[in-house]
MMTF fields as JSON, N, C-alpha, C and O atoms, coordinates in Angstrom:
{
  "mmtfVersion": "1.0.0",
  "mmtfProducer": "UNKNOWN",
  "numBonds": 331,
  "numAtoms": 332,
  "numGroups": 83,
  "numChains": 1,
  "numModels": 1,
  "chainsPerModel": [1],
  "groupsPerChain": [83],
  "chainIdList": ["A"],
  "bondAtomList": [4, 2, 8, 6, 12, 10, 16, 14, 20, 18, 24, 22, 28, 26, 32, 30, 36, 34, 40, 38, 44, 42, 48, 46, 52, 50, 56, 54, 60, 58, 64, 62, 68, 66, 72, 70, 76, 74, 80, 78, 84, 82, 88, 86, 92, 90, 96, 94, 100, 98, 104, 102, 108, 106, 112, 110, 116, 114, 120, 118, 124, 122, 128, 126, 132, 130, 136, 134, 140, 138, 144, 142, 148, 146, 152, 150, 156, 154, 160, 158, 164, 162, 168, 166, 172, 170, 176, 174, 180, 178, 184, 182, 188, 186, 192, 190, 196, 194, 200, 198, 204, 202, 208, 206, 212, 210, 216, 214, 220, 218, 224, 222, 228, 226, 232, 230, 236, 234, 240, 238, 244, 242, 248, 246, 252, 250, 256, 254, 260, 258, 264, 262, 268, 266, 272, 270, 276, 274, 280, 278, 284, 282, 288, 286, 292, 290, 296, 294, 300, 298, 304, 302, 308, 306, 312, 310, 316, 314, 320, 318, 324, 322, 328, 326],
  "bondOrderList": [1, 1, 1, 1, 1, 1, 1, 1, 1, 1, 1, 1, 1, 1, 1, 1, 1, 1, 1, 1, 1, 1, 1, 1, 1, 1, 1, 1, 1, 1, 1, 1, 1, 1, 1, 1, 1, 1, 1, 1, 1, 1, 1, 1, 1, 1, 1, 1, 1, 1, 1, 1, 1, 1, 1, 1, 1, 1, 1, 1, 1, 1, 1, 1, 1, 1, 1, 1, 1, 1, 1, 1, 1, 1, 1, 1, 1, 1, 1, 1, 1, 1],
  "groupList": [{"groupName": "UNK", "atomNameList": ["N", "CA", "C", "O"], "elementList": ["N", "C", "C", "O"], "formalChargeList": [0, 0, 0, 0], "bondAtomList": [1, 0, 2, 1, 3, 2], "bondOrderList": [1, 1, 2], "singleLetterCode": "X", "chemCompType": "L-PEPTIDE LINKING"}],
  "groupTypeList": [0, 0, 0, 0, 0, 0, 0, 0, 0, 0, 0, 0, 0, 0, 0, 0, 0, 0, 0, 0, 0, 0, 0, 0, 0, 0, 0, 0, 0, 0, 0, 0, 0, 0, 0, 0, 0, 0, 0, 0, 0, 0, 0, 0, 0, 0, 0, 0, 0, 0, 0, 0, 0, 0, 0, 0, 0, 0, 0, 0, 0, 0, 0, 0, 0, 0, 0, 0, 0, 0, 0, 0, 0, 0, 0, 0, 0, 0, 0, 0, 0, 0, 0],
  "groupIdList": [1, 2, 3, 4, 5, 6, 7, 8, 9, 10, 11, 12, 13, 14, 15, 16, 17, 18, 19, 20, 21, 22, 23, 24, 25, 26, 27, 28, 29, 30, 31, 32, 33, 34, 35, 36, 37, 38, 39, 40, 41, 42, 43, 44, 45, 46, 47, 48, 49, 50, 51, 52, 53, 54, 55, 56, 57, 58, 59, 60, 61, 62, 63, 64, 65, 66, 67, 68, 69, 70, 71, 72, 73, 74, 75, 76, 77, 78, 79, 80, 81, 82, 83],
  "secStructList": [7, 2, 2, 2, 2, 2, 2, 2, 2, 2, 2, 2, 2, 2, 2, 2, 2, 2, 2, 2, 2, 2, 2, 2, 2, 2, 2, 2, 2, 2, 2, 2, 2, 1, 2, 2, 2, 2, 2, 6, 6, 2, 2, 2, 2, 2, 2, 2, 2, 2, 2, 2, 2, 2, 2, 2, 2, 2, 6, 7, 1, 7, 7, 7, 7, 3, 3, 3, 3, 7, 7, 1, 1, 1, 1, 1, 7, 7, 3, 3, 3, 3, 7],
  "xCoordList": [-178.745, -178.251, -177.216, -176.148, -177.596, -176.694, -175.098, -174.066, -175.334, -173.7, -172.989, -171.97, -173.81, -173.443, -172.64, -171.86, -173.053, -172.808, -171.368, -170.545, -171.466, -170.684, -169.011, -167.857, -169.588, -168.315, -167.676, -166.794, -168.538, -168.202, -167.193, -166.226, -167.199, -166.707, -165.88, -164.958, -165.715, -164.463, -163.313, -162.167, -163.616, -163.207, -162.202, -161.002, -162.989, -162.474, -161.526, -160.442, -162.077, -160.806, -159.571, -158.569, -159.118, -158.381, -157.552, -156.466, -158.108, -157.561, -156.731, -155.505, -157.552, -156.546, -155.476, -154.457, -155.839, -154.449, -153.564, -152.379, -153.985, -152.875, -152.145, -151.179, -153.059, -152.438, -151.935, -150.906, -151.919, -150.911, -149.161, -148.183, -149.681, -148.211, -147.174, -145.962, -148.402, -147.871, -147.276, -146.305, -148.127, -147.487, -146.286, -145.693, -146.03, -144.659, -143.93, -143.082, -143.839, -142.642, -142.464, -141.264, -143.314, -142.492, -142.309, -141.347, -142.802, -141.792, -140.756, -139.947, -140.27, -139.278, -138.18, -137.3, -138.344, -137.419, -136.956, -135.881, -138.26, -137.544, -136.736, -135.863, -137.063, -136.053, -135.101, -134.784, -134.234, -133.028, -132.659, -131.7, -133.24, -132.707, -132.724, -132.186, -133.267, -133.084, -131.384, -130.45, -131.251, -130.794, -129.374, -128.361, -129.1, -127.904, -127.628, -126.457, -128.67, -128.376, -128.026, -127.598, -128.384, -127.536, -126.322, -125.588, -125.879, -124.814, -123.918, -122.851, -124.065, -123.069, -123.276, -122.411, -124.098, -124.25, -123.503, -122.968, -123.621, -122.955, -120.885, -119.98, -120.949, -119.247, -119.142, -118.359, -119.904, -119.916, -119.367, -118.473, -120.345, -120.603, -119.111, -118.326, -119.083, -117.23, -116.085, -115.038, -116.119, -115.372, -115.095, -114.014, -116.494, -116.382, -115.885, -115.32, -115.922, -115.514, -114.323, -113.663, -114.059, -112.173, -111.764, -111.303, -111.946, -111.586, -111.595, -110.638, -112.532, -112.654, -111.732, -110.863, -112.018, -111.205, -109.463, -108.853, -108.896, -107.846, -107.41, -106.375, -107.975, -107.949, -108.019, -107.105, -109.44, -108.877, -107.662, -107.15, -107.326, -105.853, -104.889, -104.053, -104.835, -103.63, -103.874, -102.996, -104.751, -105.42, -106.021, -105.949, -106.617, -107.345, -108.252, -108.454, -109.199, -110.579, -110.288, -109.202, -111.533, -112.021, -112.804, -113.261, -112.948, -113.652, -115.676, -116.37, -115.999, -117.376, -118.127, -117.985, -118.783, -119.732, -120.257, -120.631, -120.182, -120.698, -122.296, -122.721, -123.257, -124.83, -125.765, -125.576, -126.366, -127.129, -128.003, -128.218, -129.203, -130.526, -130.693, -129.972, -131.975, -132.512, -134.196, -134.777, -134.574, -135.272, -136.139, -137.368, -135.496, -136.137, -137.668, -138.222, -138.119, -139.45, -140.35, -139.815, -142.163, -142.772, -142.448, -142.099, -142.417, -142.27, -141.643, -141.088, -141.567, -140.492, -139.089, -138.83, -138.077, -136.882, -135.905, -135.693, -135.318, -134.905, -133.139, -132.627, -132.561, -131.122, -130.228, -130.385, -129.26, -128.387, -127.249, -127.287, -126.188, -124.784, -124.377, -124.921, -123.184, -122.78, -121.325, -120.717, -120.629, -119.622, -118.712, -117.504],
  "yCoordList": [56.369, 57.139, 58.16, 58.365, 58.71, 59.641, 59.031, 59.485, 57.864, 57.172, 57.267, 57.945, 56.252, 56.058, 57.017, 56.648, 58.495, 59.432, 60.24, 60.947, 59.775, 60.476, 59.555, 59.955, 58.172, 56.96, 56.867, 56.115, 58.047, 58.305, 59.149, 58.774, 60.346, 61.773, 61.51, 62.322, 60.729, 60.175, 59.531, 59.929, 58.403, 58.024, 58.709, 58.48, 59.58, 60.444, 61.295, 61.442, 62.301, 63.221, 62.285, 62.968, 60.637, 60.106, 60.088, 60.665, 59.379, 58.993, 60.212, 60.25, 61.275, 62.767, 63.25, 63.794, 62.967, 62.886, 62.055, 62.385, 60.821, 59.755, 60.673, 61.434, 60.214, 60.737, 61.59, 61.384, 62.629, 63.68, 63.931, 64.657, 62.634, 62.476, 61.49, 61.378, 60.912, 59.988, 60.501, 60.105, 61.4, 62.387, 63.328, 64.014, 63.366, 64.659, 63.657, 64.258, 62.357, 61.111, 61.092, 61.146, 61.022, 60.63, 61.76, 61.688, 62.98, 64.349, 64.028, 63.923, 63.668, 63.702, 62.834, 63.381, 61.058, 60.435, 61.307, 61.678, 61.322, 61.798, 62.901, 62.87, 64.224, 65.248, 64.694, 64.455, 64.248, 64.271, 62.247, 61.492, 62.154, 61.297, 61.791, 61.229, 62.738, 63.719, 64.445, 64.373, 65.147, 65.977, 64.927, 65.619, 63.619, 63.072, 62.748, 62.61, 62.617, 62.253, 63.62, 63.627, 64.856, 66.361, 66.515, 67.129, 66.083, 66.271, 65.275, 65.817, 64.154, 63.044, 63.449, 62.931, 64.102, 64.525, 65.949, 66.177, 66.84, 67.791, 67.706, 68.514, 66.529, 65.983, 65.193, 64.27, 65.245, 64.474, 65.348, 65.218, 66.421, 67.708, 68.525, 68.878, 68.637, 69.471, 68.762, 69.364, 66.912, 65.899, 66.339, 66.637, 66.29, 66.049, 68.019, 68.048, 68.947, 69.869, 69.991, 70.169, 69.813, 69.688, 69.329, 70.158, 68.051, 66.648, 67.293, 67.282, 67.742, 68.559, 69.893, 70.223, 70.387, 71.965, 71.355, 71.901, 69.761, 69.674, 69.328, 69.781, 68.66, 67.843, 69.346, 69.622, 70.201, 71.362, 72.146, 72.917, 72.003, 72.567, 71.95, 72.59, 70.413, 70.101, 70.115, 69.765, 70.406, 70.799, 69.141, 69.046, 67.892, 67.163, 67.102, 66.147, 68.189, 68.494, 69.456, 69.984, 69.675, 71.188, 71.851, 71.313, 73.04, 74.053, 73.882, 73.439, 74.277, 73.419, 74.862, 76.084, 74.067, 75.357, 76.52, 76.544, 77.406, 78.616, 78.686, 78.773, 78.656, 78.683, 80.054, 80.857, 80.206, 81.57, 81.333, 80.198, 82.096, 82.032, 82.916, 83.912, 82.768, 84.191, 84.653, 83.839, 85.587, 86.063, 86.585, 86.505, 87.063, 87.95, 87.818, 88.692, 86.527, 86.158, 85.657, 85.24, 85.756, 85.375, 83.917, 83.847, 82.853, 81.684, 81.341, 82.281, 80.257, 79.764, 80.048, 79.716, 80.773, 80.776, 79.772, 78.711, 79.94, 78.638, 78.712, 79.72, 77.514, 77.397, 77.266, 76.359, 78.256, 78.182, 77.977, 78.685, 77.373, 77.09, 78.157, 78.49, 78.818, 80.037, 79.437, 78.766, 79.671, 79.279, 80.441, 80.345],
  "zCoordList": [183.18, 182.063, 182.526, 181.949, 183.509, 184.383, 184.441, 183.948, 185.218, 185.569, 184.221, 184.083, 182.77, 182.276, 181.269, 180.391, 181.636, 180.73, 181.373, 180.791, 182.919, 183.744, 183.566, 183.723, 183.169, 183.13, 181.616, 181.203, 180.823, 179.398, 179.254, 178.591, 179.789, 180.059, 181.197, 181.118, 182.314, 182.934, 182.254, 182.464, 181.323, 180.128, 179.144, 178.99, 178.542, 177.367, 177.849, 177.285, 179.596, 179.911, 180.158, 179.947, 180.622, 181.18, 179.88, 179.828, 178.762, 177.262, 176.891, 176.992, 176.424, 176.197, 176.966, 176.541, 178.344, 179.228, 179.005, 178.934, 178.853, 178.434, 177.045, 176.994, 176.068, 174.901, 174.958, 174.314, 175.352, 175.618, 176.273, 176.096, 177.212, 178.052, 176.819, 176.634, 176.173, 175.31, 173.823, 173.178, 173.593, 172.296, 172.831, 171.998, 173.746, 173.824, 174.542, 175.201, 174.748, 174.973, 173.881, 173.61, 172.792, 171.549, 171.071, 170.306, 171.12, 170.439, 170.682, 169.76, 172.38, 173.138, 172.332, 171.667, 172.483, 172.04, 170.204, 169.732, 169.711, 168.326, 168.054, 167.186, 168.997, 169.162, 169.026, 167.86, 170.079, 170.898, 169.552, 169.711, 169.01, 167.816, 166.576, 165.623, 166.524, 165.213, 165.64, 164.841, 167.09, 167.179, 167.214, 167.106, 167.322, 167.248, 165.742, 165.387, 164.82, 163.669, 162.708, 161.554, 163.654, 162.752, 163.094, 162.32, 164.143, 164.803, 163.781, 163.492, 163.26, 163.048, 161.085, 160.379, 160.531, 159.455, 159.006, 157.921, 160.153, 160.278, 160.404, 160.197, 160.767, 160.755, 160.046, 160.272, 158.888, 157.573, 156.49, 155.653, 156.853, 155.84, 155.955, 155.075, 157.154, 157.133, 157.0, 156.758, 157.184, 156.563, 155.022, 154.515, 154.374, 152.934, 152.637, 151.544, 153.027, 152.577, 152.292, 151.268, 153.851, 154.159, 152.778, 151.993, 152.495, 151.428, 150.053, 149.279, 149.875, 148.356, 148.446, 147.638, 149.292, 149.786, 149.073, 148.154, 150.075, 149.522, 148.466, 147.978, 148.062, 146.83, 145.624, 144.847, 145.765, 144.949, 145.287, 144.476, 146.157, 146.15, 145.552, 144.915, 145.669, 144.722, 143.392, 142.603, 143.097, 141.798, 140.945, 139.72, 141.877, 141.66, 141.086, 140.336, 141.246, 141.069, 140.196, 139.955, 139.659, 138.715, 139.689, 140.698, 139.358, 140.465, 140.443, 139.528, 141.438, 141.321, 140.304, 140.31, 139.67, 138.669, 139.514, 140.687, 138.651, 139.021, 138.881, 137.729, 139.969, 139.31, 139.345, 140.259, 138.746, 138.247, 138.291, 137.865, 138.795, 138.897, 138.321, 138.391, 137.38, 136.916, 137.729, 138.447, 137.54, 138.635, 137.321, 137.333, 136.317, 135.26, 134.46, 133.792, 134.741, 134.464, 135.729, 136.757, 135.515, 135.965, 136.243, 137.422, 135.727, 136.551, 137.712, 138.281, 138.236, 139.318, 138.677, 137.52, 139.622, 139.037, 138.247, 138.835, 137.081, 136.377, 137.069, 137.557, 136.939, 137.184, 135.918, 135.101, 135.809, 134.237, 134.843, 135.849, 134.802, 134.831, 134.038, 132.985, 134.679, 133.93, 133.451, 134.285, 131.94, 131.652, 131.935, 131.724]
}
């Protein structure tokens, strides 16, 4: 009963070690694949600004709405488009 309890608890500390080396490899790969997919979204985001930025300059576009939150009641704040 002894061995068997001792080859239990040899067991379990080996597994949590594994799992552990094994959970922060995959923090790892997903970081650093998160962190390439902000990077290529982020030169999306100042692509499409630029683009609108010019386009409202030649006067293409209409100007983007003005939005208003009101704060003035208990509920979750509502969103009004201000004319």
């Amino acid at each position: 009963m002894m061995i068997f309890g001792f080859w239990l608890l040899a067991g379990l500390a080996l597994g949590m070690i594994l799992m552990a080396f094994l959970a922060i490899g995959t923090y790892q790969r997903g970081y650093e694949a998160g962190s390439v997919g902000r990077r290529t979204w982020r030169t999306e985001l100042e692509a499409r600004r630029t683009a609108f930025a010019n386009a409202y300059d030649r006067g293409a576009l209409a100007a983007p709405p003005r939005v208003q939150v009101s704060s003035t009641t208990e509920t979750p704040s509502r969103v009004a488009v201000a004319s």
